[in-house]
C-alpha positions in Angstrom: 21.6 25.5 10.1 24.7 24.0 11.6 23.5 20.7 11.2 22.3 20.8 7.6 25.1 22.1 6.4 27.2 19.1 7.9 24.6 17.0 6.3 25.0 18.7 3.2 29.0 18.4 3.5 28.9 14.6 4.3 26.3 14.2 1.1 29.0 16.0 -1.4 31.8 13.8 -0.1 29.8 10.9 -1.9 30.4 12.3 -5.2 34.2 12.6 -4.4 34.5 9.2 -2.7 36.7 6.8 -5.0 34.6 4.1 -6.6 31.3 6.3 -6.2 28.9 6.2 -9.5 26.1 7.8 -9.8 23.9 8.4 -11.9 24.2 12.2 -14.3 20.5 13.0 -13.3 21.1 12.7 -9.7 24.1 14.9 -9.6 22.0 17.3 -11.4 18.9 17.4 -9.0 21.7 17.3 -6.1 23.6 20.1 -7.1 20.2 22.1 -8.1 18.7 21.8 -4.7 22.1 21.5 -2.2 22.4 25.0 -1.6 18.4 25.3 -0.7 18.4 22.8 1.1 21.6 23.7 3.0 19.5 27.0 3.6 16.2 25.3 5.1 15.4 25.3 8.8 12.3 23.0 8.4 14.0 20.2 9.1 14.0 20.7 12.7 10.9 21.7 12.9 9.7 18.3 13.1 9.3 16.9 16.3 8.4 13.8 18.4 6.4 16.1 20.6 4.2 17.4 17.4 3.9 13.8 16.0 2.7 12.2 19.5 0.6 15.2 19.9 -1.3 14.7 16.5 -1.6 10.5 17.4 -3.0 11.4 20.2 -6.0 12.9 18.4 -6.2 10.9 15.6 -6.1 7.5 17.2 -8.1 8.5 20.6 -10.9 7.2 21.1 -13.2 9.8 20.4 -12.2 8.8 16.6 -13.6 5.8 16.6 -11.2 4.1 14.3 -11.4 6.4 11.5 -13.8 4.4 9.4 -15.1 6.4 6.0 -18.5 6.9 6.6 -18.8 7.6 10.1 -18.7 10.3 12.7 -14.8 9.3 13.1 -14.4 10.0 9.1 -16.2 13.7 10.0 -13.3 14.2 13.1 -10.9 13.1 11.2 -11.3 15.0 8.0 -12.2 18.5 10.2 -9.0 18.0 12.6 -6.7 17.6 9.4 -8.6 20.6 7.9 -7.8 22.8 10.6 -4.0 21.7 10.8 -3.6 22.6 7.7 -5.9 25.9 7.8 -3.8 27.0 11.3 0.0 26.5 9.1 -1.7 29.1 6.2 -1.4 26.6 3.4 -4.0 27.3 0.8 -6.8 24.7 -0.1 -5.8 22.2 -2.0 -8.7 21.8 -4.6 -9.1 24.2 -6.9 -12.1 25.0 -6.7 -11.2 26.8 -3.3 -12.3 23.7 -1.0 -10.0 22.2 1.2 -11.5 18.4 -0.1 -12.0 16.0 -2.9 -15.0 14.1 -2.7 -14.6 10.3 -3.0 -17.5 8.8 -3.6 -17.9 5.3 -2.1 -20.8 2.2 -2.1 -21.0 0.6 1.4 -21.5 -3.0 1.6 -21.9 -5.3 4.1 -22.1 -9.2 3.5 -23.7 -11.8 4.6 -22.8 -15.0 3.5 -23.1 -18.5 2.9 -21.1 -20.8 1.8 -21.6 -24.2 0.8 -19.7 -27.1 -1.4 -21.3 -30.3 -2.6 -19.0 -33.6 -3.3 -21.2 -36.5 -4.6 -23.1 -37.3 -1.5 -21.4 -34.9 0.5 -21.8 -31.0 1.5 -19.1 -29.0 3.0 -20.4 -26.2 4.7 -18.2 -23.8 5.6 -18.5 -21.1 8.4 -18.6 -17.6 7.2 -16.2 -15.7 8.2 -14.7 -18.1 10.4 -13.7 -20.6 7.5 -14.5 -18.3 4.2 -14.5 -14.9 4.3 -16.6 -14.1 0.7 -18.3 -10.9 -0.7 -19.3 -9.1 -3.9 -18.6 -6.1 -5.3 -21.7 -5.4 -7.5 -24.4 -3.1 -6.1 -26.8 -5.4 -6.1 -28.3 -8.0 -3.6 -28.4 -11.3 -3.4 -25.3 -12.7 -5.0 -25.9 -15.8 -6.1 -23.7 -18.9 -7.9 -25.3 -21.9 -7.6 -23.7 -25.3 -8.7 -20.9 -24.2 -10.2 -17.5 -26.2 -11.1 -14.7 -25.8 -8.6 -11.3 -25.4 -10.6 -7.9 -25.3 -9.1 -5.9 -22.8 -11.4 -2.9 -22.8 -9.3 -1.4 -19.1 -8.9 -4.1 -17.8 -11.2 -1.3 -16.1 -12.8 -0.4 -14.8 -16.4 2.5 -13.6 -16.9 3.3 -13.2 -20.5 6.8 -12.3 -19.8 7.8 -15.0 -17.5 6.3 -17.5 -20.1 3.5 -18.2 -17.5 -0.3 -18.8 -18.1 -2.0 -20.7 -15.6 -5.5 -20.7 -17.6 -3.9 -22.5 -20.6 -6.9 -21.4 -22.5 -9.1 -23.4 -20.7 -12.9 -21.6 -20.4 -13.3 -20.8 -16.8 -16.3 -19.0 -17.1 -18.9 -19.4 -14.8 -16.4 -21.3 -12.8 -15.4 -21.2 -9.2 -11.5 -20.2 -8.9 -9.4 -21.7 -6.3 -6.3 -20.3 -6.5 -2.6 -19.4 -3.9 -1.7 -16.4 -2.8 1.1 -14.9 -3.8 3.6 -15.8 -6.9 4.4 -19.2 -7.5 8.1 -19.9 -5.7 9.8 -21.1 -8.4 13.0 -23.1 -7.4 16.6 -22.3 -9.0 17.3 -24.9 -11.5 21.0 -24.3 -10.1 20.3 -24.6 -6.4 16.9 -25.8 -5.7 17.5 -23.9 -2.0 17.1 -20.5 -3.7 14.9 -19.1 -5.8 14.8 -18.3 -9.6 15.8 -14.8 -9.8 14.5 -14.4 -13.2 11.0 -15.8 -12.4 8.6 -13.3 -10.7 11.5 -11.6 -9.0 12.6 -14.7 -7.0 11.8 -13.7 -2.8 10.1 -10.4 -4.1 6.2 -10.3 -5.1 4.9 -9.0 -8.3 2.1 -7.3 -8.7 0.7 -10.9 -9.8 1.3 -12.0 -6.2 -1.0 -9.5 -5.1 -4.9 -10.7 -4.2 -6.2 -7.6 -6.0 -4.7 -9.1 -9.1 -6.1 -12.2 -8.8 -9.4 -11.0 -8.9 -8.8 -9.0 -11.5 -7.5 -12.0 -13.9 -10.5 -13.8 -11.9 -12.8 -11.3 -14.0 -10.9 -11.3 -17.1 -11.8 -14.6 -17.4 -15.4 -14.6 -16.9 -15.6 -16.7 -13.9 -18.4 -17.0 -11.2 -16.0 -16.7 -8.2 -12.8 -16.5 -7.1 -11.5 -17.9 -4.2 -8.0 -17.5 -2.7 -6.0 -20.4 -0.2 -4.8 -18.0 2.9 -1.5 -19.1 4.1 0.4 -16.5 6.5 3.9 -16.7 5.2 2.9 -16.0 1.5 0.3 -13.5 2.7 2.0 -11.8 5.3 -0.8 -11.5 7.3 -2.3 -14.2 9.9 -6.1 -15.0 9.0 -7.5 -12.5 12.0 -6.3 -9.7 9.3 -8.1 -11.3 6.9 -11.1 -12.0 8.9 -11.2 -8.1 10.6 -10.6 -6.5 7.6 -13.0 -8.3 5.2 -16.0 -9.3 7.4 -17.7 -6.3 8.3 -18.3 -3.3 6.2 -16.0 -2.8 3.2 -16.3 -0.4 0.3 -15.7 0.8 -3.5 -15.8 3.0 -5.8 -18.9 3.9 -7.1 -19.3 3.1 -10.9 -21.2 3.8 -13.7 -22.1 -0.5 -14.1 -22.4 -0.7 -11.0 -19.9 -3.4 -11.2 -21.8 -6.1 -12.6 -18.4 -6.8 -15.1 -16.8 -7.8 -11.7 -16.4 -11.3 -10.8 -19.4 -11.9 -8.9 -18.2 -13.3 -5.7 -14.6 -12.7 -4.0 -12.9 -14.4 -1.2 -10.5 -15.9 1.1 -10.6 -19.5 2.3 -8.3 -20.7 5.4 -5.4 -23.1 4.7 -7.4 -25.9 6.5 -10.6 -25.3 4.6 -8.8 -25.7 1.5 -7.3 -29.1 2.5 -10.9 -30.4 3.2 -12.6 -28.9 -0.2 -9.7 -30.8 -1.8 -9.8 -33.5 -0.3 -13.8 -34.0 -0.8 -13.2 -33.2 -4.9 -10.8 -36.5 -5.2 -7.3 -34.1 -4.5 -4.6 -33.8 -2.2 -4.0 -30.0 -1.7 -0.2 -30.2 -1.1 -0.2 -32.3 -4.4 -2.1 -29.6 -6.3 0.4 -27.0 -4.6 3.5 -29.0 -6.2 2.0 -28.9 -9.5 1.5 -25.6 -10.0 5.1 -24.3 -9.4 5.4 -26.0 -12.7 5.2 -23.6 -16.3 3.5 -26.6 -17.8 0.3 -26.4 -15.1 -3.1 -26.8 -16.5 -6.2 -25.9 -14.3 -6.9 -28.9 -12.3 -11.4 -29.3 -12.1 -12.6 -30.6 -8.4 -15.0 -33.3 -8.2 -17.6 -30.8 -5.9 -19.7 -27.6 -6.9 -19.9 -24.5 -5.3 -23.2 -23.2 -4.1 -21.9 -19.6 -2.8 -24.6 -16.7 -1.7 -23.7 -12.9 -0.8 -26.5 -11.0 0.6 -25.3 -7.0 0.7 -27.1 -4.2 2.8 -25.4 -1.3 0.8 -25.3 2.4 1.2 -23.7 4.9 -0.5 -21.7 7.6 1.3 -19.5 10.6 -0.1 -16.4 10.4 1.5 -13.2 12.6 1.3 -9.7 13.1 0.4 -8.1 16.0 2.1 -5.9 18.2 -0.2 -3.8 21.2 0.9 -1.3 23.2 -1.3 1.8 24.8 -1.0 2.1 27.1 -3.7 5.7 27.1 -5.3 7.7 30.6 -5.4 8.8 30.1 -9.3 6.6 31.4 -11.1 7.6 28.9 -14.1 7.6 26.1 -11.8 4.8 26.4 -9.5 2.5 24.4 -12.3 4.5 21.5 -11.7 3.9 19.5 -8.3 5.3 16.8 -5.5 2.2 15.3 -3.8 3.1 13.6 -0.2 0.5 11.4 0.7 -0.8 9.4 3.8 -4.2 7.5 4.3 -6.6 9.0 7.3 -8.6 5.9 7.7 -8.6 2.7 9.6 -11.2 0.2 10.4 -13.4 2.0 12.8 -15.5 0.6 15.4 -16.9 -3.4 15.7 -19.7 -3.7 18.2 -19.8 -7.3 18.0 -16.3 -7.5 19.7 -16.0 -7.9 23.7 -13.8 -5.3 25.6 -12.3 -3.0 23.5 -14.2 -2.5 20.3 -12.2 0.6 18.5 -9.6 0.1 16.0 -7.5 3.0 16.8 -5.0 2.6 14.2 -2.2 4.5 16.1 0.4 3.1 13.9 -1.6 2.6 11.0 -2.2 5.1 10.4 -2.4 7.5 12.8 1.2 8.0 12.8 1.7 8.5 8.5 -1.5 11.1 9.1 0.9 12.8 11.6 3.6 12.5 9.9 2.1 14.2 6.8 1.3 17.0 9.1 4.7 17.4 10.4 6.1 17.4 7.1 3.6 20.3 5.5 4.6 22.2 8.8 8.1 21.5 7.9 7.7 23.0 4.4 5.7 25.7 5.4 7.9 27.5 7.7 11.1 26.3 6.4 13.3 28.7 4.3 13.3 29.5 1.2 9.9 28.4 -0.2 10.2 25.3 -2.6 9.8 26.5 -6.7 7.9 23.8 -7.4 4.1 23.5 -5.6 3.8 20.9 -3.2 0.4 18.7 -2.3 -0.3 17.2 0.9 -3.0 14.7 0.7 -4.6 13.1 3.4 -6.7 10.2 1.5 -9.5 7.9 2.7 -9.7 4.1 2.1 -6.6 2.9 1.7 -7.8 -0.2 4.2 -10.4 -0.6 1.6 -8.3 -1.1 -1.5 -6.4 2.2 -1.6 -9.4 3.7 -3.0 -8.8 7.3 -2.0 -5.3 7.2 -3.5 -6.8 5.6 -6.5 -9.6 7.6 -6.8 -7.4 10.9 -6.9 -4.8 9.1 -9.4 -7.6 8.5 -11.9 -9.1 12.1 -11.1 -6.2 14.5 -10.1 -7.2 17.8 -9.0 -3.4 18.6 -11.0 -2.2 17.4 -14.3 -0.3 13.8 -13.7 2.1 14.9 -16.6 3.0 18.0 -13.7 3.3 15.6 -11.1 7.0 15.3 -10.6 6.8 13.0 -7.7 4.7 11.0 -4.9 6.2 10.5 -1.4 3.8 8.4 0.5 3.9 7.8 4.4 2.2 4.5 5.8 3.0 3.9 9.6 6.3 5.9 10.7 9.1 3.9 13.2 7.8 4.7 16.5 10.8 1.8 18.3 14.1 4.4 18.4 16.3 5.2 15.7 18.2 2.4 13.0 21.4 2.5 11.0 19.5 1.7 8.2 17.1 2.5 5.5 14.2 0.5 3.7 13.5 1.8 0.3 10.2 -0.8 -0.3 10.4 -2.1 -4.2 14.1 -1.3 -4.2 15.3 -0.2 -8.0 12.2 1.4 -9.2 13.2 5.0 -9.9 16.1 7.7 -9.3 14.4 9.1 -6.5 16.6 6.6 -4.4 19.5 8.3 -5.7 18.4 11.1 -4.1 17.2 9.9 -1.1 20.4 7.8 -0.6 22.3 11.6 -0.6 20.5 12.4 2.1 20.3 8.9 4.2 24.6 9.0 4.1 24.3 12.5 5.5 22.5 11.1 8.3 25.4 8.3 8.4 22.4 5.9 7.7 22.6 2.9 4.9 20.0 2.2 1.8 18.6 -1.2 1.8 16.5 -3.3 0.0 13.3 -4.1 2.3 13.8 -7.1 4.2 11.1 -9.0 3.5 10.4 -8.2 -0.3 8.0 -11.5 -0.3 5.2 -9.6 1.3 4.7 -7.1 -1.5 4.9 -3.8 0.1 5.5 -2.0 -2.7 1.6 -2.6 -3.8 -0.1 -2.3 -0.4 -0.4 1.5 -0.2 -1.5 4.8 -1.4 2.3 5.0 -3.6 1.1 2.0 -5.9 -2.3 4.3 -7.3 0.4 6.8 -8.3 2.8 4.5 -9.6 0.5 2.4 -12.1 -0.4 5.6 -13.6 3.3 6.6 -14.3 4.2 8.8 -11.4 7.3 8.1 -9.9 6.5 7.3 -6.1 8.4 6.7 -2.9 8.3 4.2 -0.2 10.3 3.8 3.0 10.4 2.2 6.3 13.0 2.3 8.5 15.2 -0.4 8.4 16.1 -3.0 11.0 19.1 -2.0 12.4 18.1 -0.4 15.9 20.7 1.6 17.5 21.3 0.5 21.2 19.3 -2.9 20.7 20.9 -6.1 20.0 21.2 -8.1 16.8 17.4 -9.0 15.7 15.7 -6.7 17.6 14.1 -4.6 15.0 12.6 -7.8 13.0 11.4 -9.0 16.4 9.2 -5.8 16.9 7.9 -6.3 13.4 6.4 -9.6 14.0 5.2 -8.6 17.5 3.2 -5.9 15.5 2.0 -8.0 13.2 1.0 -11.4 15.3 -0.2 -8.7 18.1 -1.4 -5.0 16.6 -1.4 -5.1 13.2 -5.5 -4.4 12.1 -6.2 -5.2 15.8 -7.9 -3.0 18.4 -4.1 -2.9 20.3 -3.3 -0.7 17.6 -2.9 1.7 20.2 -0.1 4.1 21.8 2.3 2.3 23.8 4.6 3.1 27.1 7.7 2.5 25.4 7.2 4.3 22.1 10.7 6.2 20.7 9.8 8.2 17.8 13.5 9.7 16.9 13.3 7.8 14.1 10.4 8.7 12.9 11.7 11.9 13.0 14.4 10.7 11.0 12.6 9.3 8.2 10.5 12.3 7.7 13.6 14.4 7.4 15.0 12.3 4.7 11.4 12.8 2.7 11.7 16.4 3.7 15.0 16.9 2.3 14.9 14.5 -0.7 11.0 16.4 -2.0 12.6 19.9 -1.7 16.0 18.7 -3.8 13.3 17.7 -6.2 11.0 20.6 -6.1 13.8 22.8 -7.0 16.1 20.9 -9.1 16.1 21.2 -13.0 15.6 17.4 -13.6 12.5 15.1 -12.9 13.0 12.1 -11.3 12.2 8.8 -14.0 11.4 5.2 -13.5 14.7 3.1 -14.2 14.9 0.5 -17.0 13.4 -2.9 -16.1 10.3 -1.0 -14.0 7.2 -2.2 -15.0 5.9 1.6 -14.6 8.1 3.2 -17.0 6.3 3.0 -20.0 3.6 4.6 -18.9 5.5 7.6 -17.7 6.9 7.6 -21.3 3.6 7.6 -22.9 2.4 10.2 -20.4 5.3 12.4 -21.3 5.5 11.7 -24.9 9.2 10.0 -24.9 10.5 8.1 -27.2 
C-alpha cells in the first residue's frame, strides 16, 4: 500500500511540474481512478515466482510447442482453463463456456517452383529458395506460364501520392515485389529519411507482407511473390522458412477463399538476383527505381510455372475467454480486454535433435503474464467498475487469427470495448529505465500509461526500431483496425546494471539465435523483475481506465480513428 501510494504521489507531481501539458482527458481518467488505484494491493501480487512457474508449463516439453490442432493446443487451452477456474473468475463466453471456438482450415504445401527465361529454367528449391503456398481450400494450385512483373513495393498509398500499379492490368500475373515500405530519401538530407513519406524509419501497415497480398488480390493477380531481405523484414530467412514451410492455417470461409490470390510467397534475396537477372534485369537497378513516385511495373523476360499441392484439414480451435465482472452496475456492460496469444509452432519431426518449439518467450511468457495480471485483478482491492476480459487467443503465429477472429466476432459489443492491452513476450533480461510504447502516438492510453511509468521513475519512448513494424505483428493490430483503442509495450533498452548497448545486444541475440527456433527455451540467466514491471504498469494503467469517467480515443493523424468515430457515432 506503501508503495502505491508513493507511486501515486510521484504520478500527481507530473501535473504540478512546470512545463507539464497534458492532455484534459487524461487528467480526467487520472484523477477518476488515482484514489482506486492508490487503494489496490494487486499489484504486488505479481511475481517472478508465479510467472516462471506458469513458463514452465506452458513451454515444457510435454506442450509440444503449442501448435492449434494438436495435443499441445488441448494442454494448453485446459491448463489456462483451470488458472482461470482456480482465481473464481467467471467464463468468459456468454454462453457459460470458458471458450470461443475458432474455427481453422489446416494446410500443408508442397511445392514447386519453377521459372522459364527463353531457353532457360530456373528451378528453385522449395523451401530452401521459395517458400510458396495457397490459401484456397482446394488442391492442386496451379499457375502455369504466367508473366513475371516487378511492381516494386506493391504499394498504394493514396495519401502519400503513391501507386505502384499505375493502372497497369496485373491480372493473372506473377507479382515480385520488396518487403517493407519504399525508403524514401529526404530531398533535404538524402542521409535521412522523408518524414512525410510512409512515416520515414517507421513501417506502415503497407510495409507489412499481409498487405501485400492483400493489394496482390485486389489486383487480380496469379501470385504474389515477396524479395526477403533481413533488415527490412526483421527477421533472417530461417523465420521465414520455419514458420511458413510446414503446416499453416486460416480462417475458415464461406468461398473457401478462391477470391484470394492463388499462390503466396517468399523468395530469398539471392533467388531474386538470379530470376532477375535471367528476365534481362539487374535487381539492385529495379530496387533504385522503385523508391521513385513515378515507378511503373517493370515485366521480366521469364514466366512463372508455380504448383501448390495442399493436404488440408479442418480443425476447431479455441480462444480462451475469462471475465471479471465489473462492481458498477452501470458500467459493468462496458469492457477492457487484455490479451496474449497461447500458440507457437509446435513440434517438426523432420528436424535433428531438438524438434519442439517451446516458445518460452514467445509466447509462453505473454500467456503467463496474462495470468498474472487476471490474478492481479482478481484479488486486488476494490474490484474494477468496468468488466474486464482476459483472452488467451490461438494463432497469432498464423496471421493473428485468433485475435482476428474474436475482433470480427466479439463475444461483447466492440462499441463497449473501452480498451485492448495485449502482451506478446514479457522482458525476461532484468529491469530498464525505460519504456517502449510500439507505434508511439496512436492513442491517449500513453497518457496514461506514462502516469504510471514516471511513478516507477521509468521514461516513455518511442520503440527503437519502428522499421520492423511491431505495431502490426500481434494480437493488438485485430483490435485496432476495427476501432478499438489498443496497447503495446516492450520494455525499453535501457538495462539497469548493464553497460551502454546491452539491452539491443540481447535483442538481436534473440532474434539471430531464439526467435521461432527450438532454443526458444528457458535460460540460466533469466531476470524477470521487469517483467514484473511492465505488467504493473498494464495493471495500473487498465484499472485507471476501468474506473475513470472518460474512454480512451485514437489521437488525430491515426489511421484507426475513423473507425472508432463511425463505431461510436461522432461527428
Amino acid at each position: 500500500m506503501r508503495l502505491q501510494l508513493a507511486r501515486i504521489a510521484r504520478a500527481l507531481q507530473t501535473f504540478l511540474r512546470p512545463g507539464t501539458i497534458l492532455s484534459l482527458v487524461t487528467m480526467a481518467v487520472f484523477f477518476a481512478g488515482a484514489r482506486q488505484v492508490a487503494a489496490a494491493s494487486g499489484v504486488s501480487m505479481i511475481t517472478t515466482n508465479g510467472l516462471l512457474d506458469h513458463i514452465r508449463v506452458l513451454a515444457s516439453d510435454k506442450f509440444e510447442g503449442r501448435a492449434p490442432g494438436t495435443p499441445g493446443e488441448t494442454l494448453t487451452v485446459d491448463y489456462i482453463q483451470t488458472q482461470f477456474k482456480n482465481l473464481g473468475l467467471k467464463p468468459g463466453n456468454p454462453n457459460g463456456a470458458w471458450l470461443q471456438d475458432v474455427p481453422l482450415v489446416g494446410f500443408t504445401a508442397q511445392a514447386t517452383v519453377s521459372f522459364t527465361a527463353g531457353a532457360q529454367t530456373l528451378d528453385f528449391a522449395f523451401p530452401g529458395e521459395c517458400v510458396i503456398w495457397s490459401r484456397r481450400y482446394v488442391s492442386p494450385v496451379t499457375v502455369g506460364n504466367s508473366e513475371v512483373v516487378f511492381v516494386g513495393y506493391g504499394i498504394v498509398a493514396p495519401e502519400y501520392g503513391w501507386d505502384d500499379y499505375k493502372g497497369v492490368d496485373v491480372r493473372g500475373k506473377t507479382l515480385l515485389m520488396l518487403i517493407n515500405d519504399p525508403p524514401v530519401p529526404d530531398p533535404n538530407d538524402p542521409a535521412k529519411l522523408d518524414d512525410k513519406m510512409f512515416k520515414g524509419k517507421a513501417m506502415t501497415y503497407y510495409g507489412r507482407w499481409t498487405y501485400k497480398y492483400e493489394i496482390a488480390t485486389e489486383k487480380g493477380a496469379a501470385a504474389a511473390i515477396i524479395v526477403h531481405e533481413t533488415g527490412p523484414a526483421g527477421y533472417p530467412w530461417l523465420v521465414v522458412l520455419g514458420s511458413n514451410s510446414r503446416e499453416n492455417f486460416d480462417l475458415q470461409t464461406p468461398d473457401k477463399n478462391m477470391k484470394r490470390v492463388g499462390i503466396e510467397g517468399w523468395m530469398t534475396l539471392g533467388s531474386a538476383q538470379k530470376l532477375c537477372t535471367a528476365g534481362g534485369q539487374k535487381f539492385e537497378d529495379l530496387k533504385q527505381a522503385a523508391l521513385r513516385r513515378d515507378f511503373r511495373p517493370i515485366p521480366l523476360a521469364c514466366k512463372a510455372s508455380l504448383t501448390v499441392t495442399n493436404a488440408l484439414r479442418e480443425i476447431q480451435s479455441h480462444n480462451v475467454i475469462a471475465k471479471l465482472e465489473g462492481s458498477d452496475p452501470k458500467l459493468k456492460n462496458e469492457y477492457l480486454v487484455y490479451t496474449a496469444h497461447w500458440d507457437h509452432l509446435g513440434r517438426n519431426a523432420k528436424l535433428p535433435g531438438d524438434q519442439i518449439y517451446n516458445g518460452a518467450v514467445d509466447n509462453a511468457s505473454g500467456s503467463a503474464g496474462l495470468l498474472e495480471l487476471a490474478k492481479a485483478f482478481t484479488l486486488g482491492e476494490p474490484k474494477p467498475k468496468r468488466s474486464v476480459l482476459f483472452l488467451s487467443v490461438t494463432a497469432e503465429e498464423k496471421g493473428l487469427l485468433g485475435s482476428k477472429y474474436y475482433a470480427t466476432h466479439p463475444l461483447y459489443p466492440l462499441e463497449k470495448t473501452l480498451a485492448n492491452f495485449n502482451i506478446d513476450g514479457i522482458n525476461v533480461w532484468g529491469r530498464t529505465r525505460d519504456v517502449e510504447v510500439i507505434g508511439v502516438g496512436q492513442s491517449t492510453l500513453e497518457d496514461t500509461l506514462k502516469i504510471f511509468a514516471d511513478g516507477q521513475g521509468r521514461v516513455l519512448v518511442p520503440e527503437a526500431e519502428p522499421e520492423k513494424g511491431f505495431y502490426f505483428r500481434s494480437d493488438h493490430f485485430e483490435f485496432a483496425r476495427q476501432g478499438v483503442p489498443a496497447l503495446y509495450l516492450h520494455s525499453g533498452i535501457d538495462y539497469i546494471g548493464q553497460p551502454a548497448g546491452y539491452g539491443m545486444k540481447k535483442r538481436e541475440e534473440y532474434i539471430a539465435n531464439d526467435y521461432h527456433k527450438p532454443s526458444d527455451e528457458i535460460k540460466p540467466g533469466w531476470d524477470l523483475s521487469g517483467g514484473v514491471e511492465d505488467l504493473q504498469l498494464l495493471l495500473e494503467t487498465g484499472r485507471v481506465i476501468a474506473d475513470g469517467k472518460e474512454w480512451p480515443e485514437w489521437k488525430s493523424g491515426s489511421e484507426f480513428k475513423a473507425r472508432r468515430d463511425v463505431m461510436l457515432r461522432k461527428p
